[in-house]
C-alpha positions as CSV (number, residue, x, y, z in Angstrom):
1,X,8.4,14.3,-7.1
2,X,6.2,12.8,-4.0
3,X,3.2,14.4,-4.0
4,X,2.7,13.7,0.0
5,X,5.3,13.1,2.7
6,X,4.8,10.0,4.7
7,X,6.0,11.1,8.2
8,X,6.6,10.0,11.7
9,X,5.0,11.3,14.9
10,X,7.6,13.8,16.8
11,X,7.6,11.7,19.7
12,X,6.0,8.5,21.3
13,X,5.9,7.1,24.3
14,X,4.0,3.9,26.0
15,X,3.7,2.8,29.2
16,X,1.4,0.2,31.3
17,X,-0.6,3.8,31.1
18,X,-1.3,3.2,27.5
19,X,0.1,5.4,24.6
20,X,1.0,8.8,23.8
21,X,1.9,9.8,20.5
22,X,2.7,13.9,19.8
23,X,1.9,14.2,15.9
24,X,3.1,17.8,15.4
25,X,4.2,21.2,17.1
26,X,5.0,24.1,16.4
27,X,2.9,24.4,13.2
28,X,-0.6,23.9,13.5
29,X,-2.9,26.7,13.3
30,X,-6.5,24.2,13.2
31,X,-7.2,20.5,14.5
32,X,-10.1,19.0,13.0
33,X,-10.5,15.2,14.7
34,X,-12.7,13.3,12.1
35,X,-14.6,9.7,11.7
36,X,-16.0,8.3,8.4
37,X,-18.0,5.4,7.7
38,X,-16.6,2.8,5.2
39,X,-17.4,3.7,1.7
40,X,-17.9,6.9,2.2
41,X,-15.8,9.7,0.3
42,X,-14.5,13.1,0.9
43,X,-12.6,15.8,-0.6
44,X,-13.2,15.1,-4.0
45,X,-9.9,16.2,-5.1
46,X,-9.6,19.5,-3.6
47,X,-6.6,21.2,-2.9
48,X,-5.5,24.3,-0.2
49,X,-3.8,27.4,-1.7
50,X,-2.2,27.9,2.1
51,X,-2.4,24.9,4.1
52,X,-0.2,21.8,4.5
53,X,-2.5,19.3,5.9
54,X,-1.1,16.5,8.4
55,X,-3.0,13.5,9.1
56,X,-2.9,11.1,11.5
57,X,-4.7,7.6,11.3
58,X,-6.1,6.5,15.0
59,X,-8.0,3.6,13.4
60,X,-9.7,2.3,10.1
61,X,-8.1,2.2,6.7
62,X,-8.3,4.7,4.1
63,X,-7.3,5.1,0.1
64,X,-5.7,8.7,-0.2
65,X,-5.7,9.4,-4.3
66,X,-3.4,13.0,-5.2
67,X,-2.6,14.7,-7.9
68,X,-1.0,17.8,-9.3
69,X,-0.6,18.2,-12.6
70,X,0.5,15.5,-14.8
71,X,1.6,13.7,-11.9
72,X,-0.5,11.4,-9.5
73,X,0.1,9.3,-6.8
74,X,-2.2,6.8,-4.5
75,X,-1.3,5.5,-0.8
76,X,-3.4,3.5,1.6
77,X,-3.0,3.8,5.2
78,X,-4.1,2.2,8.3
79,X,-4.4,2.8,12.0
80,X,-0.6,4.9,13.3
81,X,0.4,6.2,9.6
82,X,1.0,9.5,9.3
83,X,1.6,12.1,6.3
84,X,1.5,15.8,4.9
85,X,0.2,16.9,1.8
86,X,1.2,20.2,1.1
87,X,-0.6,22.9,-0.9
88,X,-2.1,22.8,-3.9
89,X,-2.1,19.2,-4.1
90,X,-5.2,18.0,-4.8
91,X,-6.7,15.2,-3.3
92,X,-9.5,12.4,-2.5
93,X,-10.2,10.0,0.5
94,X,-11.9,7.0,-0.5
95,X,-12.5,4.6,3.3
96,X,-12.0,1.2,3.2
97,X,-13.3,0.7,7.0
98,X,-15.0,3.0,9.4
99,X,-12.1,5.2,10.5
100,X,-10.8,8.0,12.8
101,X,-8.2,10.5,11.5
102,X,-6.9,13.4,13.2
103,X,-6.0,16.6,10.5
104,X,-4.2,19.4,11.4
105,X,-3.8,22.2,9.6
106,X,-0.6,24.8,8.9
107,X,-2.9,27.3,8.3
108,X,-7.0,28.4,9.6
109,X,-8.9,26.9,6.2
110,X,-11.5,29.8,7.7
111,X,-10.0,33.2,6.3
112,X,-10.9,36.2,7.3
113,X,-12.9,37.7,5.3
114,X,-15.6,34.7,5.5
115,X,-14.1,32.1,2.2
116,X,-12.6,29.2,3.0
117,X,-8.9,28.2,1.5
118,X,-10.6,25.3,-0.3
119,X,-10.4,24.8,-3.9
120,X,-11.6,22.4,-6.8
């Protein structure tokens, strides 16, 4: 079982414009645009009872580490890959290069009642 879904944008188009790339629709419910500094960390394995995350790498490198269970799984991506990790997957960004990412979210990780859908 694959622990995360390496995907393709929707749709992509260039032109002498530049480039236009459509990484989801339909689906998303919270966009959260995001840049790290090489080295850093985040996430610490933590996992989303009710969100499927979908990232989107716009530049920079990063070392995604996932588990559930037994099973685990690591990836490292670069500027244009995109994936899913659905819930209750746990997982860990570890940067190899200052990087921009764009997440997007199935679901608000904001409920309503104040928590956050964000577990350890």
């Amino acid at each position: 079982m694959k622990l995360l879904e390496i995907i393709q944008p929707d749709f992509s188009f260039a032109d002498d414009r530049g480039l236009l790339v459509q990484i989801a629709h339909g689906d998303v419910a919270q966009v959260n645009a995001v840049f790290t500094k090489k080295g850093a960390v985040r996430g610490n394995l933590h996992y989303h009872k009710s969100a499927k995350e979908t990232f989107y790498i716009l530049t920079g490198k990063v070392r995604v580490s996932l588990s559930l269970g037994e099973a685990s799984e690591e990836y490292v991506f670069g500027a244009g890959d995109a994936f899913r990790i659905p819930e209750n997957v746990r997982h860990t960004f570890a940067y190899l290069e200052d990087t921009y990412l764009v997440a997007l979210y199935s679901a608000c990780v904001e409920l309503p009642d104040g928590t956050k859908d964000i577990y350890t």
